[in-house]
C-alpha positions as CSV (number, residue, x, y, z in Angstrom):
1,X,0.0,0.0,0.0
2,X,1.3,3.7,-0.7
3,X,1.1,6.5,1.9
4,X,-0.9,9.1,0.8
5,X,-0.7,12.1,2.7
6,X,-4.3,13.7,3.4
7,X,-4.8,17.2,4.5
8,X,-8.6,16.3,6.0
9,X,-7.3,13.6,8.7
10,X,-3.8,16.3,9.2
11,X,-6.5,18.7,10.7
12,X,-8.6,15.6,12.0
13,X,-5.7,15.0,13.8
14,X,-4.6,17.9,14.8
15,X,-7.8,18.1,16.5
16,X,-7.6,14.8,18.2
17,X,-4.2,15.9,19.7
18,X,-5.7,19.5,20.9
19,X,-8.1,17.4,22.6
20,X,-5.8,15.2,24.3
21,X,-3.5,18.2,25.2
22,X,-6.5,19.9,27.1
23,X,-7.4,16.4,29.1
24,X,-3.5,16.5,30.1
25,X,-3.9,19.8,31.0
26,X,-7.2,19.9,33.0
27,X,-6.8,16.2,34.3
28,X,-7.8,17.4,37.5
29,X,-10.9,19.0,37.2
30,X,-12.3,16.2,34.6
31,X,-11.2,13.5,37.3
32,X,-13.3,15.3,39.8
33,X,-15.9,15.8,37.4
34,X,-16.3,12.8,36.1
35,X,-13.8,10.2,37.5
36,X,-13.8,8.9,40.9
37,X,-11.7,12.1,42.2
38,X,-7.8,11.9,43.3
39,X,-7.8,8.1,42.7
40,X,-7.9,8.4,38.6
41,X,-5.9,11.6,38.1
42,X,-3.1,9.3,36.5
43,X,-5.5,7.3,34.6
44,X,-7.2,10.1,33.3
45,X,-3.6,11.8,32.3
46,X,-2.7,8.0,30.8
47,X,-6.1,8.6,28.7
48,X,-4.4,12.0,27.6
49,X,-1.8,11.1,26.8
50,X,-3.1,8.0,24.7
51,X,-5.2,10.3,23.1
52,X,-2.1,12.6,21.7
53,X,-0.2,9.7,20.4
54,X,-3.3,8.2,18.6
55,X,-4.1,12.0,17.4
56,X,0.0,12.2,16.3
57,X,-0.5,8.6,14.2
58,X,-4.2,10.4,12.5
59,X,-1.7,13.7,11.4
60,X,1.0,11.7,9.7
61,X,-2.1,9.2,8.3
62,X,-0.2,6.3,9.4
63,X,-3.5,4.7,11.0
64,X,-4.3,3.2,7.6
65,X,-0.9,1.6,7.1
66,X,-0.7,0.5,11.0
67,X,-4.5,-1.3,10.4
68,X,-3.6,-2.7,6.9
69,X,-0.3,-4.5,8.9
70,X,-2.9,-5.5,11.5
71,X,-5.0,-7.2,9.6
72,X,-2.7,-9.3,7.5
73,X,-1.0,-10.6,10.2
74,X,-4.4,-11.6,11.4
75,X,-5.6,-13.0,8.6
76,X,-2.5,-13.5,6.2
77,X,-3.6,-11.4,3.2
C-alpha cells in the first residue's frame, strides 16, 4: 500500500491531539468531574496522553498503514 498524505485527517488529527492536550492539561478537574476524584488523576492523564499519540498517528495518516499491517497478520492477506 502507498502512503498518501491527506490534509482532511492532518487537521482531524490535529484536532484529536488538541483534545488530548486539554485532558493533560485539566486532568484534575475532569477526574473530579467525572472520575472517581484523586484516585484516577493518573488514569485520566494516561487517557491524555493515549489520546495525543493516537491523534500524532491520524496527522501523519499512518493509521491506515498501522490497520492494513494489522489485519494481514491476522488473517494473512
Amino acid at each position: 500500500m502507498e502512503y498518501e498524505f491527506s490534509v482532511g485527517w492532518l487537521f482531524g488529527g490535529l484536532a484529536i491531539v488538541l483534545a488530548g492536550a486539554l485532558i493533560v492539561i485539566f486532568y484534575k478537574q475532569i477526574a473530579d468531574g467525572l472520575a472517581n476524584g484523586v484516585s484516577s488523576y493518573d488514569k485520566v492523564k494516561l487517557f491524555g496522553v493515549i489520546t495525543i499519540v493516537v491523534g500524532l498517528i491520524c496527522t501523519a495518516n499512518l493509521h491506515v498503514f498501522l490497520i492494513n499491517l494489522i489485519v494481514s497478520l491476522l488473517f494473512g492477506r
